[in-house]
C-alpha positions in Angstrom: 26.2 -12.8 35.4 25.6 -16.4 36.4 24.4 -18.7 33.6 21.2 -19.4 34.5 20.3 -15.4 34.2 21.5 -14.7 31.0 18.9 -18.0 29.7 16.1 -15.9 31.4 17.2 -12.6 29.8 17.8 -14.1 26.6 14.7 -15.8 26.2 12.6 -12.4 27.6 14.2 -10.5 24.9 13.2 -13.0 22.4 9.7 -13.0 23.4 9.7 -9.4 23.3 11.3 -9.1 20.2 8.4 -11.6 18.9 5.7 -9.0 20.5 7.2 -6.4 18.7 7.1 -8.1 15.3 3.5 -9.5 15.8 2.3 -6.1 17.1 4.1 -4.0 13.7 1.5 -3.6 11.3 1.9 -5.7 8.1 2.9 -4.0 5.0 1.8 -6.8 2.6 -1.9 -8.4 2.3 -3.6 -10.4 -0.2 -7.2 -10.7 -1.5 -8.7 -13.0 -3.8 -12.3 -11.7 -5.0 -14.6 -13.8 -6.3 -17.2 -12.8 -8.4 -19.7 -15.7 -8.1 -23.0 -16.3 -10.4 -22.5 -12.1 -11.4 -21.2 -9.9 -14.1 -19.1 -7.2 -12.2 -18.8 -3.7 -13.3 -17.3 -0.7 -10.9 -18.2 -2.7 -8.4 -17.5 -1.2 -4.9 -15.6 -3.5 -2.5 -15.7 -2.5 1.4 -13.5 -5.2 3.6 -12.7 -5.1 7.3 -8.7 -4.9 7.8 -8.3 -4.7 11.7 -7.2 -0.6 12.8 -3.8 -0.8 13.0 -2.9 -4.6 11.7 -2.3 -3.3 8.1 0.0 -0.5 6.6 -0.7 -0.6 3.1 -1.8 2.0 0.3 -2.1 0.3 -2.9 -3.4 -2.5 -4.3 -2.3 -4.6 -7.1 -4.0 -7.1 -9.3 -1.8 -10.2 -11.1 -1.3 -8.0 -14.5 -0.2 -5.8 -12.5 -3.4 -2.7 -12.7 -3.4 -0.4 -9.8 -6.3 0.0 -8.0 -7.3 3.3 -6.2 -7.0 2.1 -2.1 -9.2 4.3 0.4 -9.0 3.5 4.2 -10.6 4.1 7.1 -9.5 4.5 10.7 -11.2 1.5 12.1 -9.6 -0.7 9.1 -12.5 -0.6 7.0 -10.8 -1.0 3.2 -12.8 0.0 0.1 -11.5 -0.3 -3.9 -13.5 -0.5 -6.9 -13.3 -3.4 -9.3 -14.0 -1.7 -12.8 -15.0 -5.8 -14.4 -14.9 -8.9 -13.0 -16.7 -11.3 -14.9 -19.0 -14.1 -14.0 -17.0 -16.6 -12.2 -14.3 -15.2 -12.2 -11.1 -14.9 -9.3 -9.0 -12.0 -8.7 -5.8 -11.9 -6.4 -4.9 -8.4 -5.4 -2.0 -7.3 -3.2 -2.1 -4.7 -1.0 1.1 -3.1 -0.5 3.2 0.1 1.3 4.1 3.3 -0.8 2.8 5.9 -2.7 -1.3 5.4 -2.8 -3.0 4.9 -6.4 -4.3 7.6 -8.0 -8.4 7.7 -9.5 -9.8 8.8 -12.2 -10.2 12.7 -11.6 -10.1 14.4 -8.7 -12.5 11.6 -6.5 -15.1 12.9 -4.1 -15.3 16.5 -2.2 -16.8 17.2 0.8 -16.8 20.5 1.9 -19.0 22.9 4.1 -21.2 26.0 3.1 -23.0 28.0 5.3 -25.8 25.5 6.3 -24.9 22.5 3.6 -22.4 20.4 3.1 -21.9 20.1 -0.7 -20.3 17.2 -2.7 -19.1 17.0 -5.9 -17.3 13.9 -8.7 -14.5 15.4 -10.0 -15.6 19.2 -9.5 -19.2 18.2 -10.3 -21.9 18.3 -8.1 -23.6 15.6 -7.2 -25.7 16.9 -4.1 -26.2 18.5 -1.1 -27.2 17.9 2.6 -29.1 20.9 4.1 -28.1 20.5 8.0 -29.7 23.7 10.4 -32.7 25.0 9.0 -32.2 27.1 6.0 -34.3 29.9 4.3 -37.9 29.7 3.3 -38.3 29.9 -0.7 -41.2 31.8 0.3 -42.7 34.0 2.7 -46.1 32.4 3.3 -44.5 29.1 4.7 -45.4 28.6 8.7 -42.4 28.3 10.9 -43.7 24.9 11.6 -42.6 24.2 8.8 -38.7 25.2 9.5 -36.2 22.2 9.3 -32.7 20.5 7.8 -31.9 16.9 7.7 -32.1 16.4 4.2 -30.8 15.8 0.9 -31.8 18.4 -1.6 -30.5 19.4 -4.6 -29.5 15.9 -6.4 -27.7 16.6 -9.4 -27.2 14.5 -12.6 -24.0 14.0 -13.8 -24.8 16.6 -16.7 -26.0 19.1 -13.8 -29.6 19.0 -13.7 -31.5 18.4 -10.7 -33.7 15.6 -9.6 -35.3 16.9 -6.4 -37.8 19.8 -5.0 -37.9 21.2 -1.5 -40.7 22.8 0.0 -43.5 22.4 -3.0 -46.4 24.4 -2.6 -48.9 21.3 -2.3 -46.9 19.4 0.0 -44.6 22.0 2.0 -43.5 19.1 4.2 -41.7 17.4 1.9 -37.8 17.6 1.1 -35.5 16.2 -1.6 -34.6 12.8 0.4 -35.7 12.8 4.1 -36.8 9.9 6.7 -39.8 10.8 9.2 -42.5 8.5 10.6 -46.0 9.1 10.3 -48.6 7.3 12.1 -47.1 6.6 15.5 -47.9 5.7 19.2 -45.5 7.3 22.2 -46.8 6.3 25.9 -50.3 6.7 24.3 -50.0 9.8 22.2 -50.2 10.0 18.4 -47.0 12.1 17.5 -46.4 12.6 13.3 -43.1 13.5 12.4 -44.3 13.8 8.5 -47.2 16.2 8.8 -45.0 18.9 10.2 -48.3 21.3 9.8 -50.1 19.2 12.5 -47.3 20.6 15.2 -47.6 16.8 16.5 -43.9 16.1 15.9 -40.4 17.4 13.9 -37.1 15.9 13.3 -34.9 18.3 14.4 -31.1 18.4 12.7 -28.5 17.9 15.7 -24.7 18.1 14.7 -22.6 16.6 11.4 -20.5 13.8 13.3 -18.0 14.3 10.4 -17.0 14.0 6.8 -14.5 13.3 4.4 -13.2 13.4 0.6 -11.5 10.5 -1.0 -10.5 8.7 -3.8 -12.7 6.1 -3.8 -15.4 7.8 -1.4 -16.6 11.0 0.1 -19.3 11.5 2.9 -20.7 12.6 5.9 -22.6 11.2 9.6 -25.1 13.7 10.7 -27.1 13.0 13.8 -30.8 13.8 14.2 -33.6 14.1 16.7 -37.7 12.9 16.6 -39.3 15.4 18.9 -42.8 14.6 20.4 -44.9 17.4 20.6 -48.0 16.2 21.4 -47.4 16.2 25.7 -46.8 19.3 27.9 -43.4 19.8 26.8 -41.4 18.6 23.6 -40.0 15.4 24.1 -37.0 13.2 22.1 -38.2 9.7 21.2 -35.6 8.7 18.8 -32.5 9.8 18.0 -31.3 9.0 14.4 -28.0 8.7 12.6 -27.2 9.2 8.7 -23.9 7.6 6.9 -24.1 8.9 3.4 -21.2 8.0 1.0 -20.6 9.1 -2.3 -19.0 6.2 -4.5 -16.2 7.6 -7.5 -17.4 5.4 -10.5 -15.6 5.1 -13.8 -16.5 7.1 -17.0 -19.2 5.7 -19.2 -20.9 5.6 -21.9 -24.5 6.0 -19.9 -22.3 8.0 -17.4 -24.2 8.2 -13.1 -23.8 9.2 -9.3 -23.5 6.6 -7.1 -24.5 7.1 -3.2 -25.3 4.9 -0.4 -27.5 5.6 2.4 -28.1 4.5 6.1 -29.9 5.6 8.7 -29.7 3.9 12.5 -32.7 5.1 14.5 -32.4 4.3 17.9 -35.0 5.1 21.0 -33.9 8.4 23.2 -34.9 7.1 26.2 -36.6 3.4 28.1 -39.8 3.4 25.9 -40.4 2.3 22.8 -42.2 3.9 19.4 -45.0 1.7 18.1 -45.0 2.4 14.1 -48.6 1.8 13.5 -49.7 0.4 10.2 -50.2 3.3 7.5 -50.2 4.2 3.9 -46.3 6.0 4.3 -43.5 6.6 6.4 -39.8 6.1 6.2 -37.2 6.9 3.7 -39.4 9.8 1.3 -38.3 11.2 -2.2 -39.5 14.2 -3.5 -39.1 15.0 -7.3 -38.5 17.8 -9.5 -40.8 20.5 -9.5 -41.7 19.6 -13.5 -42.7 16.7 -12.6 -45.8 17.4 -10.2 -48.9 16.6 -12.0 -50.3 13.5 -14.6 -48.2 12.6 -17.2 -45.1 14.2 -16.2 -43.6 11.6 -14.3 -42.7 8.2 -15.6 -41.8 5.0 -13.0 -40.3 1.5 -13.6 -40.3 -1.1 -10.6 -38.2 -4.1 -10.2 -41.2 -5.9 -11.1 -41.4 -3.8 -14.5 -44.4 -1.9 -13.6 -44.8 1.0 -15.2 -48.3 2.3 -14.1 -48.2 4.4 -10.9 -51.6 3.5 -9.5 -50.8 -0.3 -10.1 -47.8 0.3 -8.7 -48.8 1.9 -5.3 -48.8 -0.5 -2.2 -46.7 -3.2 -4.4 -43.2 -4.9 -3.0 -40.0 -4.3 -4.7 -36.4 -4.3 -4.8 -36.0 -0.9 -6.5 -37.9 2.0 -8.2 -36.9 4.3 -10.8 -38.4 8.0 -11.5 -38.1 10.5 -14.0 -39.1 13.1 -16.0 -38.1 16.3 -18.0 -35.8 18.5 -16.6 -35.0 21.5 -19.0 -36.0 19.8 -22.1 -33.7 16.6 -21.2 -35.0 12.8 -19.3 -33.3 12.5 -16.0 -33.8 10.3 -13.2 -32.9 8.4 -10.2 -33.4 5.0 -9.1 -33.7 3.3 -5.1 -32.7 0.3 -4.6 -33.8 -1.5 -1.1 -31.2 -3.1 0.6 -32.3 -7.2 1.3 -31.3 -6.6 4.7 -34.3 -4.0 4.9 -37.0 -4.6 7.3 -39.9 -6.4 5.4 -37.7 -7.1 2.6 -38.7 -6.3 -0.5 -40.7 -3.5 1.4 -44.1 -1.9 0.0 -44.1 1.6 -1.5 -46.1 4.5 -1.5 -46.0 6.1 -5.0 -48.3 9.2 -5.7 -51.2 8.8 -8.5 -49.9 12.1 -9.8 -47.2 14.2 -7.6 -43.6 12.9 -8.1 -43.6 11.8 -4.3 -42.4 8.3 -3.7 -41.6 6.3 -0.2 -40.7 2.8 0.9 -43.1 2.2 3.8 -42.6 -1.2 5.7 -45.6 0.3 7.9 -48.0 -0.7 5.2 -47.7 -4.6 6.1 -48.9 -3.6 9.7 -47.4 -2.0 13.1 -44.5 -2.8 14.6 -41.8 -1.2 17.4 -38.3 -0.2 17.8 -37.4 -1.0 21.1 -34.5 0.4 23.6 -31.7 -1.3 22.4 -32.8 -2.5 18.9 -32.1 -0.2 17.0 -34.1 0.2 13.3 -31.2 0.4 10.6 -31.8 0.9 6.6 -30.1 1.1 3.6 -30.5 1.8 0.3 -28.4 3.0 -2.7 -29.4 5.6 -5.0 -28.4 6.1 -8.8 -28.5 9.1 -10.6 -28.6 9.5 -14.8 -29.5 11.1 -17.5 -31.8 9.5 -19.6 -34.7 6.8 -19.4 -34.5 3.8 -17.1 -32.4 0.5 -18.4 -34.4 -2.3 -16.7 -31.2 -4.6 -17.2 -28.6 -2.7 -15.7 -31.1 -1.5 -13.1 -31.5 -5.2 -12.2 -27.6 -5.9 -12.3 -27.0 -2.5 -10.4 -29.4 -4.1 -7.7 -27.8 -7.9 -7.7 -24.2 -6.1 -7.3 -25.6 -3.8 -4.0 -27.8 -7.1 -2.7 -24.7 -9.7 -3.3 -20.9 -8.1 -3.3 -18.5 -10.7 -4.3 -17.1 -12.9 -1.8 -13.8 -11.5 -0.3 -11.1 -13.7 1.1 -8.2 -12.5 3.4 -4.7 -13.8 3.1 -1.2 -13.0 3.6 -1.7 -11.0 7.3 
């Protein structure tokens, strides 16, 4: 072999060999989190690793806590910082070997029958009713007949927050996401007023789900049928990501769940969302709750009264009541990113029926290739509202600490 040959070969297996070692995923990274103006308490950290770049499974802070690891397949990484306070930096370093155990058991995901049921630690904490299931009772039209919901919502001492199918609003389910007033190629579907047989949301498949440490959920896809033409039609097709968080104990212990929902158009024409009292994400409470003085809210803005309360703007709302002799509740909190930002809510003078409705500030349109996203977190407790962690709760969800990447 001439001289001149071996250079050539030499240098192409150096090259290669430097392909090889940039391609090998990285089994050391470092993070350094900082808080900023905020207090941080099991605050839930999501960062963006690159699929494939990274081979790690634990991560490490500089007195040397272990912090439970969960990732994704497209490199998404999520942890939870138990207290970070105001100002404060944090280096972790994510490493190879054996991942970090939580805190009990984590989140559970599993299916039965129609649901998919999740539980904290072998608690529940709720359910997503996918096909249709049964009628509670036998006097309920089959117009009626759907899944794509949330329903029961559980406490973390057990008791449930939701109703499904009341008698005085049989349209109404736990936590669902229909549009009301609305304008397809000149027809007036309703997706809400299921009784009308103008429109439904129709349940369409779970995309999938898992159980982790750190998080448990599911995507579910669903369909908005128009059924005012000749023939039902799809106008929007819509996708939920619901993740249940694993949060420390406490001594005001509560579920933790994010919720999304993409809604894109089905076909080349749009859906004009035309301005109305309701529409969008819905809650239904507890059955003991329906009538006056049962309920109690607190807004963001402190309001307490439920009429002065109805078509305000705020960043979250909390409701509650009695449930077998105890004050439970759950609070949404309105992502800033939400369309119409802090949006206007519909909450009932006397039925525990509550529903962020940007439609109340006028129409609007998702459009073929826009698609309408939102998210909002939910929290779930025993007892009455605490404005202050409410507040901070919201601030943590609006403004995660800054993340920065090192070490790749």
């Amino acid at each position: 072999m001439n001289s001149r040959l071996a250079a050539r070969l030499l240098t192409a297996l150096c090259l290669l060999e430097g392909a090889l070692h940039a391609a090998a995923p990285a089994s050391q990274l470092q993070l350094t989190l900082r808080a900023g103006p905020l207090k941080r308490h099991e605050t839930i950290v999501t960062v963006d690793l690159a699929p494939g770049r990274v081979r790690i499974a634990r991560a490490t802070d500089e007195t040397g806590t272990v912090y439970p690891l969960q990732i994704e397949a497209d490199g998404h990484a999520t942890f939870r910082i138990p207290d970070l306070g105001r100002g404060e930096t944090r280096t972790l370093t994510m490493t190879d070997g054996a991942p970090a155990r939580s805190e009990g058991s984590g989140i559970e995901v599993h299916r039965s029958g129609h649901k998919l049921k999740i539980s904290q630690d072998g608690q529940p904490v709720l359910e997503y009713q996918a096909e249709p299931g049964a009628f509670p009772r036998d006097n309920i039209s089959e117009r009626y007949r759907r899944g794509g919901y949330l329903h029961p919502i559980f406490t973390p001492s057990g008791r449930v927050v939701t109703d499904d199918f009341p008698a005085n609003h049989t349209h109404h389910h736990g936590v669902w996401s229909p549009w009301t007033h609305t304008e397809f190629e000149g027809r007036h579907p309703d997706f809400w007023n299921m009784g009308e047989g103008k429109g439904r949301v129709e349940f369409v498949d779970v995309a999938g789900s898992w159980s982790g440490p750190v998080h448990g959920g599911f995507r579910a896809q669903h369909r908005f049928v128009d059924l005012t033409g000749a023939q039902p039609w799809p106008v929007l097709n819509e996708s939920w990501d619901v993740r249940v968080y694993q949060v420390g104990p406490a001594a005001n212990p509560y579920r933790m769940f994010d919720w999304t929902s993409t809604q894109t158009c089905a076909g080349n024409r749009p859906l004009i969302l035309l301005q109305y009292l309701y529409g969008g994400l819905g809650f239904r409470g507890n059955g003991a709750w329906d009538g006056p003085g049962n309920e109690s809210i607190l807004t963001s803005n402190g309001e307490s009264d439920r009429v002065k309360a109805n078509m305000t703007r705020a960043r979250w709302i909390h409701v509650s009541g009695l449930v077998d002799g105890r004050v439970s509740g759950i609070a949404i909190l309105s992502h800033p990113d939400n369309f119409r930002a802090p949006q206007p809510m519909r909450v009932h003078p006397s039925e525990p029926f509550f529903c962020f409705a940007p439609s109340q500030m006028g129409d609007f349109r998702i459009e073929p290739g826009h698609p309408y996203v939102a998210h909002y977190r939910f929290i779930v407790a025993d007892g009455p509202p605490d404005r202050s962690e409410l507040d901070r709760l919201w601030n943590d969800y609006a403004t995660p600490p800054e993340v920065v990447i090192g070490g790749r």
